[in-house]
C-alpha positions as CSV (number, residue, x, y, z in Angstrom):
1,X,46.3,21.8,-30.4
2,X,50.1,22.7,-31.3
3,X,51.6,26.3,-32.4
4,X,51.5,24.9,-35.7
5,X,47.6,24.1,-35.8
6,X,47.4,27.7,-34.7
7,X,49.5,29.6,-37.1
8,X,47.7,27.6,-39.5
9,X,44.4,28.7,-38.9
10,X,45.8,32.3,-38.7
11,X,47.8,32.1,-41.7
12,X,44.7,30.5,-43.7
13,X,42.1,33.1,-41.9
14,X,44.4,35.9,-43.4
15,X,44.8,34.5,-47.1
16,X,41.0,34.5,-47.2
17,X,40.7,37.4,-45.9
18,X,42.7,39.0,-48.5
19,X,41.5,37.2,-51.2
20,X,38.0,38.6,-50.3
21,X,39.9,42.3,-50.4
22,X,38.5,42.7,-46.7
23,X,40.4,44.9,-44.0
24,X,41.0,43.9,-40.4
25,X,38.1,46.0,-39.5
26,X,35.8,44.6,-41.7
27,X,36.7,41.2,-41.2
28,X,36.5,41.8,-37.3
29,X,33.2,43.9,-37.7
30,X,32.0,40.4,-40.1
31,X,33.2,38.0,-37.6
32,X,31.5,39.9,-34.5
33,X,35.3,40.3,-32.8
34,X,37.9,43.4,-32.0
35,X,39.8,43.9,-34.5
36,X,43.1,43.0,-32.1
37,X,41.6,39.7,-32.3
38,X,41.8,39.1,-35.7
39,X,44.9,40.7,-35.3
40,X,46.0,38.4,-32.9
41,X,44.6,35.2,-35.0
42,X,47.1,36.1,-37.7
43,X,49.9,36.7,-36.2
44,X,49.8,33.7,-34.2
45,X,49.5,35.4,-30.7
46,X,46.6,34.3,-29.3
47,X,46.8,31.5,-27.5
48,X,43.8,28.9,-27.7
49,X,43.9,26.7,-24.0
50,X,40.2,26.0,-24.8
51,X,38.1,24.1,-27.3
52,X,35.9,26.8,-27.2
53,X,38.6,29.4,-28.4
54,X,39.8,27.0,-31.0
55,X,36.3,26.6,-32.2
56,X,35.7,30.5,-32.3
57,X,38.1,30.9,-34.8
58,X,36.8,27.9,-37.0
59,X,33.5,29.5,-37.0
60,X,35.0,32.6,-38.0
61,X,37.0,31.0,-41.1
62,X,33.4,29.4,-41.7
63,X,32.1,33.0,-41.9
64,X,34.3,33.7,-44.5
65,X,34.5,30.9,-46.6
66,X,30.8,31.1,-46.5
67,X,31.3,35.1,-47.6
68,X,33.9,33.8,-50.3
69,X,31.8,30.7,-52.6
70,X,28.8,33.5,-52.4
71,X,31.1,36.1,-54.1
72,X,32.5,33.3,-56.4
73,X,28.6,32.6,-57.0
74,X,27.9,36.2,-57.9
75,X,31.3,37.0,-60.1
């Protein structure tokens, strides 16, 4: 996976995360992580060497999107 695949997925974790009007803390508390490691996804600091990792943070995007078309649902 290149830097760009991961700033990607940060920058993309972070607009959803704002467009649900969740904080770090609740998106971490959501996503079952620290808070530094949402943190971390964002900012493009973390660095994925596994597929594992990588697929961590997909889940967690899936969380939210999930999260997001159920709001969408309800609005």
């Amino acid at each position: 996976m290149s830097v760009t695949d991961k700033e990607t997925l940060g920058q993309e974790f972070r607009r959803i995360r704002k467009f649900l009007g969740m904080t770090q803390d609740e998106a971490a508390e959501y996503c079952e992580v620290s808070k530094v490691t949402i943190s971390h996804w964002e900012n493009g600091h973390r660095q994925f060497n596994s597929r594992e990792q990588s697929a961590l943070i997909r889940q967690a995007l899936n969380r939210l999107k999930r999260k997001q078309k159920w709001r969408d649902r309800k609005l």
